[in-house]
N, C-alpha and C positions, 0 to 999 in steps of 0.2 A: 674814454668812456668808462672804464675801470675804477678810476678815480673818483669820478661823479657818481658814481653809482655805489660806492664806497660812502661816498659824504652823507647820501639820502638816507642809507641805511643808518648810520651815523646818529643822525639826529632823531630814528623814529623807534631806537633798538637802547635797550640799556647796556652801560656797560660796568662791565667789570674786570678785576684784573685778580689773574686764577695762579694757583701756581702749577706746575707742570712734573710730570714725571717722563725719566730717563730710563723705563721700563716696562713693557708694555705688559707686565703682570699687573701691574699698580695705576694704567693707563687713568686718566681723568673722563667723564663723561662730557658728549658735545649736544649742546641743545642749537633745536634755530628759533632764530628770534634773538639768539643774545650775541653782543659782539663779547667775544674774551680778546683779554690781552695780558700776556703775560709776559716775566724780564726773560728773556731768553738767557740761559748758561751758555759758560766759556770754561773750555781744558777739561771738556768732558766727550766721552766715548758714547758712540751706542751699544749694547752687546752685541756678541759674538752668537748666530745660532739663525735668524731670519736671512730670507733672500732680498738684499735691498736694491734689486735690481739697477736702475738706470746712475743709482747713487753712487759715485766711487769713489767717498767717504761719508761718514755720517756723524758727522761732530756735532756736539751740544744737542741732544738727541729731548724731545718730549711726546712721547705717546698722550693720543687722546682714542677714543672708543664713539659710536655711533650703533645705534637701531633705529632703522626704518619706520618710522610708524605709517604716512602718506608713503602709497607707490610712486615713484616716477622720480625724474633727474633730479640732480643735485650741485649745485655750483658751491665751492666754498674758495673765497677769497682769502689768501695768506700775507701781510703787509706788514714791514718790518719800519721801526722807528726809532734811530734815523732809517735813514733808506742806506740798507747792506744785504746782500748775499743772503739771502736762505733758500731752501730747497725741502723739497716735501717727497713722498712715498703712501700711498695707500693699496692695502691691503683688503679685499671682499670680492663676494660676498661669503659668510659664515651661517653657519646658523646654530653651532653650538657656543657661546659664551667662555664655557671654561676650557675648551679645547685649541681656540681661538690663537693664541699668543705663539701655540705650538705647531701653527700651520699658516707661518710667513712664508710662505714658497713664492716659487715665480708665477705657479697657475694661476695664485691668487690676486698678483698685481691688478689694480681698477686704474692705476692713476699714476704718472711719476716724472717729477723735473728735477734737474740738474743742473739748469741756467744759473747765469749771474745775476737774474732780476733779482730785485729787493719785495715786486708782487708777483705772487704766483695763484694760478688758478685751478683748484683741481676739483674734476668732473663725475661725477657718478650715475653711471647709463643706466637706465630702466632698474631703479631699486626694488625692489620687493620687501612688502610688511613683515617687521622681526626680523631679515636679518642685521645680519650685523658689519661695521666696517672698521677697522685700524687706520687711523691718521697718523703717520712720522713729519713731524717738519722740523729743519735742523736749523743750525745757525752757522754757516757756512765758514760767513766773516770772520768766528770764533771774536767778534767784537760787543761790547753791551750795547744792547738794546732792547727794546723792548717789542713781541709779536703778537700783532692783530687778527684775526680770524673771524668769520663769520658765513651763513649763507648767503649768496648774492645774487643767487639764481634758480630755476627749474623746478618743478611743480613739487618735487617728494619733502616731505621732511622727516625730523626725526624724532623718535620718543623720548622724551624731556624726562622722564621718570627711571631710576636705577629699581629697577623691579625686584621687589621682594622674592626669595625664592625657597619656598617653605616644605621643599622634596615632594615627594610621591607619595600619597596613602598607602597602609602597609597593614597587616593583620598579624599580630605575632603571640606564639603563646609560650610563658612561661610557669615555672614551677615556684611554689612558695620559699625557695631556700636555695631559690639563685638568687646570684648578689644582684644589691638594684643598678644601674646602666642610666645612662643618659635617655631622656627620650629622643631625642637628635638623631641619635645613633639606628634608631631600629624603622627612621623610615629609610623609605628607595628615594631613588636620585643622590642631589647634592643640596637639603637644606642650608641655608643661613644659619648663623647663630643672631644671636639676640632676637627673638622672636618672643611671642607668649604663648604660654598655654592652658589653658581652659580644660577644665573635666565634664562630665557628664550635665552639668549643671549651670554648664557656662560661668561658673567661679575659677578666678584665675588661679593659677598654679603659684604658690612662691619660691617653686623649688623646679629645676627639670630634671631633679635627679630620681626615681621611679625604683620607691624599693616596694618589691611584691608582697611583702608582710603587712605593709602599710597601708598602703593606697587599693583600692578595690577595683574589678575591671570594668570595662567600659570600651566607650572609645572617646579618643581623646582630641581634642582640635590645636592645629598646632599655625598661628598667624605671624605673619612677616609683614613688615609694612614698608611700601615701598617707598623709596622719597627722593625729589626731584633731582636730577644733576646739579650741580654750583651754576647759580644764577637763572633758573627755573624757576618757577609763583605754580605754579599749576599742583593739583592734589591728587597723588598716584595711589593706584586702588592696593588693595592688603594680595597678599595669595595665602592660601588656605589650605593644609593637609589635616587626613586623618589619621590617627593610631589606633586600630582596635588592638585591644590588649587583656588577653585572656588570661589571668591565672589560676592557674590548678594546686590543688593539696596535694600533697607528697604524700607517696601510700605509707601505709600504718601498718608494720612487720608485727606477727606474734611470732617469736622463735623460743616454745619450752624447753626450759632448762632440763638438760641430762646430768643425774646422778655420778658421782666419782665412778668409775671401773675399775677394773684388774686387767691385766694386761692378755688372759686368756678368756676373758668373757667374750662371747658371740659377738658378732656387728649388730649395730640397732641402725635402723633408719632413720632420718630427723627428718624432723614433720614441721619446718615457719610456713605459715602464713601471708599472703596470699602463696599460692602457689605457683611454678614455672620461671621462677630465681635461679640462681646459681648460688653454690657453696663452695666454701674453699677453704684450704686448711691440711693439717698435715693427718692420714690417717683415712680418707677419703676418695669415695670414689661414687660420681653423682651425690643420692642424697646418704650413700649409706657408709656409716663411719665403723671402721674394724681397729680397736685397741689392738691388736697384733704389729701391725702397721703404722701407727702412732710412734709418740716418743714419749717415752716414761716422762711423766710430770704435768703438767698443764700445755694442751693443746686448744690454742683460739680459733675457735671456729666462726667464720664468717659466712653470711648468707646476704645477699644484693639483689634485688628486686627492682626490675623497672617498667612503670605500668604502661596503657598504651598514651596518653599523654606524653611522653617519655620522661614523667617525673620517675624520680630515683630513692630508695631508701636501702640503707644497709644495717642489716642488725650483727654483735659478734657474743659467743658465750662462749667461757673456758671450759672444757671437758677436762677435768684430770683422771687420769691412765696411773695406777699404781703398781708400781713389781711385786712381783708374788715372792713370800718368802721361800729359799733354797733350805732343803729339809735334807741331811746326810747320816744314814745310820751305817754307816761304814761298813763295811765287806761283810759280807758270808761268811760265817763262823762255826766252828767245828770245837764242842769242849766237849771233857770228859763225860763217861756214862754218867747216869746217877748225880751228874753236875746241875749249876743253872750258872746263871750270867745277869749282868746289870746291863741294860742299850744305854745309852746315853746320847742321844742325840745331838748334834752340832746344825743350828738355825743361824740363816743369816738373810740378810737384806727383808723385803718385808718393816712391816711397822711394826714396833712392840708397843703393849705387849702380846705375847703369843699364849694360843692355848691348844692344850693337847689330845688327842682322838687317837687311840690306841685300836690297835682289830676287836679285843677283848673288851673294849666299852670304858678301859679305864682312860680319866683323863692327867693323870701324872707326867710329870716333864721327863720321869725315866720309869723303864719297866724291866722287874728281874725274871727272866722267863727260860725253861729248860730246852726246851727246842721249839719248831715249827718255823712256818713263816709268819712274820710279824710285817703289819702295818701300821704307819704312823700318818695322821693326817694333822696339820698345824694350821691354823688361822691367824693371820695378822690380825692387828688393830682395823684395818681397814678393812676387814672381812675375808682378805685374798687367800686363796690355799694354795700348800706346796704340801707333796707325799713324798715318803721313799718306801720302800720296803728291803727284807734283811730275811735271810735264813739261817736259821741256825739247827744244826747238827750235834748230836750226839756222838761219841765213839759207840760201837758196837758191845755189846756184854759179852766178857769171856765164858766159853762154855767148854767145861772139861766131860769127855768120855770115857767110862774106864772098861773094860775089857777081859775076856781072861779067867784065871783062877781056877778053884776045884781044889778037892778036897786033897790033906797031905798029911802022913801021920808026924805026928809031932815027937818023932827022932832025930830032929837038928840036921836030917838031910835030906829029906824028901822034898821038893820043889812044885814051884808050879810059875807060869807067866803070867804076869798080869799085862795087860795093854793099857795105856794111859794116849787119850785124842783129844789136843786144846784147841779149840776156835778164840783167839781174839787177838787183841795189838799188840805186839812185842813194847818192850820187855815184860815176862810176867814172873810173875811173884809167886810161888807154890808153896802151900802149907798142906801138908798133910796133917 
């Protein structure tokens, strides 16, 4: 009965001769209505990783795939030519496609022989629409021949169409000065490639590469078309996602420029635009920047800004921080009464050239002065001041006191004391 019913179909079924894969990542689509037949391989494995249950080897291995489209049984007759040894395994029901391959378990066996027949018949109880089933049928014999398949029995059949699968609509927003991205990439699910895509305008895209400088938002339609198994006539419908794709302008920093400083000027606070940034930089603490704290010479300062879009901009200005020039009027000094002195100052570091601010208003690079305390104040080129100050001393005025005397006749012996009292520095010098 087998046979006969094989023939019928035979004559009312096209056929074709398919080739087959040894992997059920790569598996081939089964439609009904079509006899396949393909050469079966020899001195080949199946992989290592499925439960092949009832099979206690699985040589010459060819995955095929199925979906449900009518509910209900399903007979699929397997017939080898010449008449040799094969054996068959199926696997379902599934319902996820790409997870499929990785969930050969035993729970999942529907079907499975291991006989020496040459036809084998394997049965599928109460299908249900969409899902999905694995076909293994081997070549036992390991001898050529070639294998026939087809449905031969029971009400369900299956979807003749490899569906397009065009992911999930997705809404995403990006910033003017992120780099552009696949559009593929930014739906959900697991889109196809080679699809098409259309913009706002239903004008196709020639590119799916999405640079935000470019191209304007919208949303975007992104088509898969689906197309029949090997040896299906039938016209399988498109699937269909969306992209809406929002981009934003990158915020616009003002960060004013700060003036050169000295290294003991006050802290200034920096003030970019928009505000509620961050800065950063040496010198810093929040917004407010202390040359003390700095590093003599150019300090870049950075300011980073991210709006609530989460677009991003960073602005940076160099502050330079100058050293103050080092002003040395040398020790405290102590010269003769009735003396004066030349200062001479010793300036270093600082920018020249320098100019001079004396206490007395004079601005000469040196001052000759008899005592007091003197101050010097010096400006660099860059404006920067550095002081010292110096005292200078007098020695004290000797002051002689004399004492004594009284009247003495002038007989070359009469006497008289005189007292002589010096106030000053030794050695002194007496001139009567």
């Amino acid at each position: 009965m087998k046979r006969k019913l094989l023939i019928i179909i035979t004559l009312f079924s096209s056929i074709f001769m398919y080739s087959q894969s040894s992997d059920c990542s790569t598996a081939e689509g089964f439609c009904t209505g079509t006899n396949y037949t393909f050469p079966a391989s020899t001195n080949t494995t199946a992989p290592v990783g499925p439960d092949y249950g009832c099979l206690g080897s699985q040589p010459n291995p060819a995955f095929y795939f199925l979906q449900i489209d009518q509910p209900g049984d399903l007979t699929i007759t397997m017939q080898s030519t010449p008449l040799v040894d094969i054996d068959f395994i199926c696997w379902g029901p599934f319902t996820d496609p790409s997870t499929m391959c990785d969930s050969l378990t035993g729970a999942y066996i529907e079907d499975c022989s291991y006989s020496t027949a040459a036809v084998e018949d394997c049965d599928i109880i109460n299908a249900v629409t969409g899902q999905f089933y694995i076909l293994l049928i081997t070549n036992y014999s390991n001898q050529n021949c070639n294998i026939d398949f087809s449905q031969t029995g029971g009400n369900g059949t299956t979807n003749c169409c490899i569906e397009g699968d065009a992911g999930l609509d997705n809404i995403v927003n990006f910033c003017e000065s992120d780099p552009g991205f696949i559009l593929e990439s930014q739906l959900n699910g697991n889109p196809s490639i080679g699809g098409v895509w259309y913009d706002n305008s239903w004008t196709s895209l020639t590119s799916n590469n999405f640079d935000p400088l470019l191209l304007v938002n919208g949303t975007f339609s992104y088509i898969v078309q689906g197309t029949p198994v090997p040896g299906a006539t039938v016209t399988c419908p498109d699937d269909t996602s969306y992209l809406t794709i929002n981009s934003n302008p990158n915020p616009v920093i003002v960060f004013p420029a700060v003036n050169d400083l000295c290294s003991d000027n006050p802290s200034i606070n920096l003030s970019a635009i928009p505000i509620g940034g961050a800065y950063s930089g040496n010198g810093l603490s929040g917004n407010t920047f202390t040359p003390s704290t700095s590093i003599i010479g150019n300090n870049i300062i950075t300011y980073d800004f991210t709006d609530a879009n989460g677009c991003n901009d960073a602005e940076s200005q160099t502050i330079k921080v100058n050293e103050l020039p080092i002003v040395n009027l040398g020790n405290d000094l102590t010269i003769p009464c009735r003396a004066s002195t030349i200062i001479n100052p010793t300036v270093t570091n600082g920018s020249t050239p320098y100019s001079y601010l004396w206490n007395d208003g004079s601005t000469s690079s040196t001052l000759n002065v008899e005592e007091g305390t003197i101050t010097l104040i010096v400006t660099d080129d860059n404006g920067c001041l550095g002081n010292d100050q110096i005292i200078i001393n007098q020695d004290i005025t000797p002051i002689a006191i004399i004492s004594g005397g009284g009247p003495i006749c002038d007989d070359g012996e009469t006497t008289t004391e005189v007292y002589f009292n010096f106030n000053g520095l030794l050695p002194w010098n007496l001139t009567y």
